[in-house]
N, C-alpha and C positions, 0 to 999 in steps of 0.2 A: 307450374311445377309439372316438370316429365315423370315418366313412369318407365321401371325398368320391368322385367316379368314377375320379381318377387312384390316387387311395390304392386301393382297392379291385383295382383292376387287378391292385396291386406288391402286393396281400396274396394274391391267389388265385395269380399266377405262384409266386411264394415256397409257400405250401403247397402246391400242385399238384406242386413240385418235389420236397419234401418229402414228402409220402404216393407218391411213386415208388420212396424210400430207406426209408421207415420208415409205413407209413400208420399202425400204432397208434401209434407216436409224436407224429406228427400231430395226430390226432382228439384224443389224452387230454390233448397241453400246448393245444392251443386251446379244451380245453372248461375244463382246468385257467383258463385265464386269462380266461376269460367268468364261468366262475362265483363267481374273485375280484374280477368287476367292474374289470379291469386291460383287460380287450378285450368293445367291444358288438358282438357278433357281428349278420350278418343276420337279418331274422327268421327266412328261412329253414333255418336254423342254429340256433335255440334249442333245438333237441332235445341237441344235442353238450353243452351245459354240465348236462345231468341226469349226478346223480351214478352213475346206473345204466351210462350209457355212458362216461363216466370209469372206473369199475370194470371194466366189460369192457376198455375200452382198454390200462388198465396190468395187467392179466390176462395179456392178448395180446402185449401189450411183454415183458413179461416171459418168455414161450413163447419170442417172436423172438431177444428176447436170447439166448438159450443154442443154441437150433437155427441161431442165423444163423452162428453159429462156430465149427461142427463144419465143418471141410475135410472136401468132397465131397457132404454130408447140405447141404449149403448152395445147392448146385447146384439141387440137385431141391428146396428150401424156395422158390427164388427162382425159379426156373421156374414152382412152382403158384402164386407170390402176384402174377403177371400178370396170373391174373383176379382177384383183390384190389385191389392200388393201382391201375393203370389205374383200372376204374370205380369207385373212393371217389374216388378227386378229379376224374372224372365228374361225381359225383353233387352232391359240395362243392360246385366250380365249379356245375351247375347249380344248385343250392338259396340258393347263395349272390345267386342274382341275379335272383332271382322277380318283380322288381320291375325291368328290364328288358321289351324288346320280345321277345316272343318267335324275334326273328331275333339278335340279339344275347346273347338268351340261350343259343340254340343252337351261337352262336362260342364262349360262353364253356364250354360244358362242351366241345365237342371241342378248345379249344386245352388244358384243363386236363388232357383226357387223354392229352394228344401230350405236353403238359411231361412229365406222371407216366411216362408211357412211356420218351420220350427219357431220364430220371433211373436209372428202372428198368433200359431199357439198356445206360447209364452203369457201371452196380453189377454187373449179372450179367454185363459185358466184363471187368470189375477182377479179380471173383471166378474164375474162367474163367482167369486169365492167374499169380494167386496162386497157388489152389488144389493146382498141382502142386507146388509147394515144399513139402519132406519138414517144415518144422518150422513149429507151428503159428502162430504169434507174428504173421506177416505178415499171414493169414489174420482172427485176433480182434482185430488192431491196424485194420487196415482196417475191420470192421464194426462197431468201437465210434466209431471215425472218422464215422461212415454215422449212427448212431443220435447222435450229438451235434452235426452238421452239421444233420439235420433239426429237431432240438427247436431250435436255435440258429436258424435260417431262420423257423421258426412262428412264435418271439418276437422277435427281429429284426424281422421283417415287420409288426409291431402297433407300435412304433416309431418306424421307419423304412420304409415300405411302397415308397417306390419307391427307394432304395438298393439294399434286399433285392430287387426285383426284376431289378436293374442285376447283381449279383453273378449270380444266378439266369441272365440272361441271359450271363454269360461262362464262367459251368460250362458251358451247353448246348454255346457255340464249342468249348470243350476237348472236352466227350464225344463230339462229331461228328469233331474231328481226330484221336484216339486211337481209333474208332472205323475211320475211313476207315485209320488206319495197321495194326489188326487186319486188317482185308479181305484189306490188300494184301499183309501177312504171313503168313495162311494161306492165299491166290494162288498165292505163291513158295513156300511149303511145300508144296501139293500140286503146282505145276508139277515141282517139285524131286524127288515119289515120285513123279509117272510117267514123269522121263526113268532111273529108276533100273529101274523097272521094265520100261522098254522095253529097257534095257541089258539086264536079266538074260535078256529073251527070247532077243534076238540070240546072247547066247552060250550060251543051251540051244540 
């Protein structure tokens, strides 16, 4: 499948959103479907359909799988892969569009790394709110959720590229509003431990 410039748009928001929740998932079903000739990638992108980076991908997928759904090791897995997804869909978004002006090519890698971002922040608010439940089920249901929303978004998006982008765009509204409702919960949570602790002052 070719890409016109609106298509291409709704492919790079949708993966951009996607390598925020899963980058190896990402890389390995879009190289999966370049090199069945199901999606023509840009050129700047023919490297992803070698089978060599396919193999590293579902390598990596597979690491993620199992470390993303250990409660608590999950925490600090998704804390260090910030400097992961962030700059691969970076780099996607840029490579993806070499054949741009170089002022528009430079919107499209920073918008692709705010989506990766924003997704990323999305996951590591979820997991953070999970995480404290004694039983683990919440926890591995949530990031098998993660890793089938992103492969489902990659190939969605070769499809349907600006639907997938439309959906992509009303996760963001949700992850902002459950976002801004975290703030204001741990606001009230810490206003709520210093009037307790002003309490116990007063009556030492």
């Amino acid at each position: 499948m070719k890409f016109d410039g609106t298509e291409l748009v709704g492919l790079l928001v949708a993966t951009s959103f996607a390598a925020g929740l899963n980058v190896y998932a990402t890389v390995g079903t879009l190289g999966l479907l370049a090199h069945t000739g199901l999606l023509n990638l840009p050129p700047g992108l023919h490297l992803i359909s070698s089978w060599w980076v396919i193999a590293a991908s579902a390598l990596l997928f597979v690491i993620e799988f199992f470390a993303d759904k250990i409660p608590a090791f999950d925490l600090l897995w998704n804390a260090l892969h910030t400097f992961v997804r962030v700059p691969a869909a970076a780099v996607i978004a840029y490579q993806a569009t070499t054949q741009l002006s170089p002022e528009k090519q430079l919107l499209a890698t920073l918008a692709g790394g705010a989506i990766a971002l924003a997704a990323h922040g999305g996951k590591t608010a979820a997991r953070v709110a999970v995480t404290p439940s004694p039983e683990p089920v919440s926890n591995i249901s949530l990031s098998v959720g993660e890793d089938v929303l992103a492969i489902f978004l990659v190939w969605f998006s070769t499809q349907h590229p600006v639907l997938a982008a439309t959906i992509v765009v009303a996760l963001l509204v949700a992850i902002v509003i459950v976002l801004r409702w975290v703030v204001q919960a741990l606001r009230s949570l810490f206003r709520g431990a210093e009037r307790e602790v002003a309490q116990l002052q007063v009556r030492g």
